[in-house]
N, C-alpha and C positions, 0 to 999 in steps of 0.2 A: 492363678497359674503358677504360685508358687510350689516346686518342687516336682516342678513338669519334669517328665524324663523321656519325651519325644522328641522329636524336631517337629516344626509345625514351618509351612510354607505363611505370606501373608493373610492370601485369603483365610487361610486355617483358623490362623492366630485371630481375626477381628470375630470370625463366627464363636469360635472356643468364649473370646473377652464377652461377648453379648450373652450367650448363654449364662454365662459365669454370673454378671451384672444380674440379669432376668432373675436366677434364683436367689444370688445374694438380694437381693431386694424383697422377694416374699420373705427369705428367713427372718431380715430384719424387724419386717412389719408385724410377724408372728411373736419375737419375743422382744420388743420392742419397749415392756416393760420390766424385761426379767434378765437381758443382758446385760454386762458391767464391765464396766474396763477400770483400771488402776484409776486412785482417785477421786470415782463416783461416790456420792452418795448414796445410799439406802434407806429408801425409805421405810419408818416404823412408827409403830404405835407404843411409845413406853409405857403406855399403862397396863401394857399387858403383862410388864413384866420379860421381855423377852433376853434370851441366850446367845452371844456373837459366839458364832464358830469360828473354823477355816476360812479364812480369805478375807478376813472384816477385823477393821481396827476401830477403837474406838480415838475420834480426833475432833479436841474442840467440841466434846457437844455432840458429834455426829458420829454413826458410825459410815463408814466408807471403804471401798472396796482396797483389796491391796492384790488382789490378779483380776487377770479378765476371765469372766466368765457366768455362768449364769444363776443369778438368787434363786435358793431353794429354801423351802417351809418344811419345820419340821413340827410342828406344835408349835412350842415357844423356840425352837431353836434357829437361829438363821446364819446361813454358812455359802458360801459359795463354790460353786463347782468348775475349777478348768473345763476351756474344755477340749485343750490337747496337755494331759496328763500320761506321767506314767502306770502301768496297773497297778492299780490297790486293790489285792485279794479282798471279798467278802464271804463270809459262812454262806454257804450253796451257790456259789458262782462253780457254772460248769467250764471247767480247762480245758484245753490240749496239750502235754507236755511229751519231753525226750527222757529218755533213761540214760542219765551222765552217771550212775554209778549203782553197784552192788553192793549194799554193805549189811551187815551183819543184822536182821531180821527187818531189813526197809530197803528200800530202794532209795536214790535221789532222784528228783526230774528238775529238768532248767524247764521254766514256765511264765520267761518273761519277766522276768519278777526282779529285785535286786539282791535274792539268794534263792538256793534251790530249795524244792518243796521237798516234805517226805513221805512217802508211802508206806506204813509197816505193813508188815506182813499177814498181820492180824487186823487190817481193814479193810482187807479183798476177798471174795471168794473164790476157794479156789478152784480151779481144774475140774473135779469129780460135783461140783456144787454143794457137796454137804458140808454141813453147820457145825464145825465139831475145832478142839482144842490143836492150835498150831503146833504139831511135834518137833523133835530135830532132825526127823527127815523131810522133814516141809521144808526147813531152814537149808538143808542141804540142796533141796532142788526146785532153789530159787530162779535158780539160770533158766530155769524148762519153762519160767511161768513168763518172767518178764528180764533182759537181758539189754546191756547196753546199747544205746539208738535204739530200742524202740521205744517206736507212739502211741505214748494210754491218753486213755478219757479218765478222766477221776472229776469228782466234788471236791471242794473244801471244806474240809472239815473243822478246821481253827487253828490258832494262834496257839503254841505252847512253849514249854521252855527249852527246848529245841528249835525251834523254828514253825513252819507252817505246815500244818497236815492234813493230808489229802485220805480220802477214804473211796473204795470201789465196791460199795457193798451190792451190787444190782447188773442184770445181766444186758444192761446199755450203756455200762464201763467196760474198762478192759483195753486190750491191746487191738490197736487199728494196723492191716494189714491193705496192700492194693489200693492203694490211691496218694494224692499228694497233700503234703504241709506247705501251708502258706503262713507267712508271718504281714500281718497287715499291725498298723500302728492301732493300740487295745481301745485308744478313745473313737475308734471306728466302729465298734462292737456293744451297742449296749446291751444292759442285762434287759432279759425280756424271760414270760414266761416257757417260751420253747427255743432250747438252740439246739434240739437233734431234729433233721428233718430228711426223709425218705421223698425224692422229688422218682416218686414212682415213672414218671414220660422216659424218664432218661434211666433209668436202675441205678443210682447213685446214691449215693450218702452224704449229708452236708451236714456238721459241725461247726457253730461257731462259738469258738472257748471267746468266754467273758478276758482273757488272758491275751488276747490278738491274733493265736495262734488257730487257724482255720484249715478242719479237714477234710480232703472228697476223695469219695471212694467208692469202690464198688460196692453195691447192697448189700447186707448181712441181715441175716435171720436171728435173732438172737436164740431161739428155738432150737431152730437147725439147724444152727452151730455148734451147739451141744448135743443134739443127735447122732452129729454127724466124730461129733470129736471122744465119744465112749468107746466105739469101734476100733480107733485107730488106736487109744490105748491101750486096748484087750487085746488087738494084734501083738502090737509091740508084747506084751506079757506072754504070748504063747505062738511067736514063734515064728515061722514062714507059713503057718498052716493056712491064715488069714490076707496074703500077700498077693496072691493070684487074682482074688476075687477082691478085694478090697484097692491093690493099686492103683488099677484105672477111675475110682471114686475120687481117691485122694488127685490124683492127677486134674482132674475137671472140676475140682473145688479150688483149684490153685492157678488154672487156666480162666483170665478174664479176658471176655470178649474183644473183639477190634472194638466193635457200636462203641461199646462201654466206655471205654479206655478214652473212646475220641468225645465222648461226653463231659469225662473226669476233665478233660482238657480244655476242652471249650469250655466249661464251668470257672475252673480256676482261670482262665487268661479274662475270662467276664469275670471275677474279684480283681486281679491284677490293673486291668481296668479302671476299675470304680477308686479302688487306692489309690492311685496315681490320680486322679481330680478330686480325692479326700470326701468322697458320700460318704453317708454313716452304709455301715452292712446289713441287711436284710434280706428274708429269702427272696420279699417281692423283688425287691432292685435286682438282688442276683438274677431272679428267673426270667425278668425282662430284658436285662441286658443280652443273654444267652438267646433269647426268642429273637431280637430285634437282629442278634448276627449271624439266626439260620434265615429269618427273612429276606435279610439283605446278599441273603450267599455270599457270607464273609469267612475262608478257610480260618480253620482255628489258629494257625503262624497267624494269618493278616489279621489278627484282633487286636493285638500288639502295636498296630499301625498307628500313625496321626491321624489318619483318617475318622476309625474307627473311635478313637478317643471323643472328637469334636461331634460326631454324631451322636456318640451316646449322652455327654453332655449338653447337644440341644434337646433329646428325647428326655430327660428330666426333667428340664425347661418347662418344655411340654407341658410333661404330665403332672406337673406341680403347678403351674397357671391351669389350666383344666378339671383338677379340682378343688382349689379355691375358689374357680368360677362356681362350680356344683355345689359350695362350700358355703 
């Protein structure tokens, strides 16, 4: 119940505490070998020759833990993992970040991180799609492509002497338009093989950057997006001539739904949610949380409630006893 940000009535409070108990108690029994807190021992085999990483001191003979959290095998390597850390960028961990600055053939973006990432110019593509050498008037009309506060998707790309570099070479990066940034804490997020997901029921978008930073938004075609976005620069090139008949396209590519919008909302207030009783993020958890509060005809405001919070936390309960039963 740490870092509740509800008020919860009594009753609230013992149903929330039971749920809470219920799960902490399977979690425990699951790593029950592999959690550690300050001071633990570690168990090893020395004849294998093995490597103390992160989080392990050698003492007396033993090696032992010096944070809490859970032993991880590397080969021969053994290190411990927090497990409410700050993000530590890896090579292809997918982001979400802002654009805190313009500068001279890169962008910056803040991305959670304890300095900002960089973008060059020459690791996106751009605008027209073609594959061809960045000019100085690329450089000049940098502002057209990506421009202070806004939201890209990028990879990481690695460590340099610079700082950390991010790369956009692929038409499921880029700048995200129509929908909301959420910032949940990054050890809610793990890395998994897909964090872009099209939850087609709802026309949404859901990202969740390795980084914390979590976005939902109305669908986009990556396709027709580029379809749609050749036209409106051949206008702009030639004139009013394309303005008549091209306006009202661009108007209703710009124009998202009510549905939609009350989707985007109810999604995100279902993350809001789950962060506030500290789940790890996933699409399942998100999309059942989102189901269990159109079932329950719970407006998107009253998601936010106590109410709401202590039922989704027995619905965990749940469905985490049910299948470790099946289990």
């Amino acid at each position: 119940m740490r870092g509740l940000q509800v008020s919860l009535n009594q009753t609230q409070k013992i149903r929330l505490q039971r749920a809470l108990e219920t799960l902490e108690s399977i979690s425990s029994k699951a790593n029950s070998d592999a959690s550690v807190v300050v001071a633990d021992t570690i168990p090893l085999n020395y004849e294998d020759g093995v490597l103390k990483g992160h989080g392990t001191l050698d003492l007396y003979g033993e090696v032992v833990a010096t944070i809490c959290g859970v032993v991880e095998r590397v080969n021969k390597l053994i290190y411990v993992r927090a497990l409410r850390a700050r993000y530590k960028p890896e090579v292809g961990d997918i982001i979400v970040g802002r654009v805190t600055e313009v500068a001279p053939k890169r962008w910056r973006l803040d991305i959670n991180y304890s300095q900002d990432a960089v973008l060059m110019l020459s690791s996106m593509n751009l605008p027209d799609g073609i594959q061809r050498r960045r000019t100085a008037v690329d450089e000049l009309n940098m502002r057209t492509i990506f421009e202070e506060n806004d939201v890209i998707c990028a990879e990481v790309r690695g460590f340099q002497h610079d700082g950390l570099h991010l790369q956009a070479r692929s038409q499921k990066y880029g700048k995200l338009e129509r929908g909301q940034l959420l910032t949940v804490s990054p050890y809610l997020v793990k890395r998994r093989k897909q964090h872009f997901h099209h939850l087609e029921q709802y026309g949404i978008d859901l990202i969740l950057g390795c980084n914390g930073f979590i976005w939902i938004g109305e669908h986009v075609d990556p396709t027709e997006d580029m379809m749609v976005e050749d036209p409106i620069n051949k206008s702009e090139q030639k004139g009013s001539k394309f303005e008549g008949s091209f306006g009202n396209q661009v108007q209703e590519r710009i124009y998202t739904p009510l549905e939609t919008r009350q989707n985007i909302c109810r999604t995100a207030n279902a993350i809001r949610v789950l962060s506030i009783l500290g789940f790890i993020m996933s699409v399942e958890v998100i999309m059942e949380t989102v189901s269990l509060s159109i079932s329950l005809n719970i407006d998107v405001h009253e998601m936010l409630g106590s109410e709401f919070c202590v039922l989704t936390a027995e619905k965990e309960a749940e469905r985490r006893t049910s299948s470790k039963k099946r289990g």
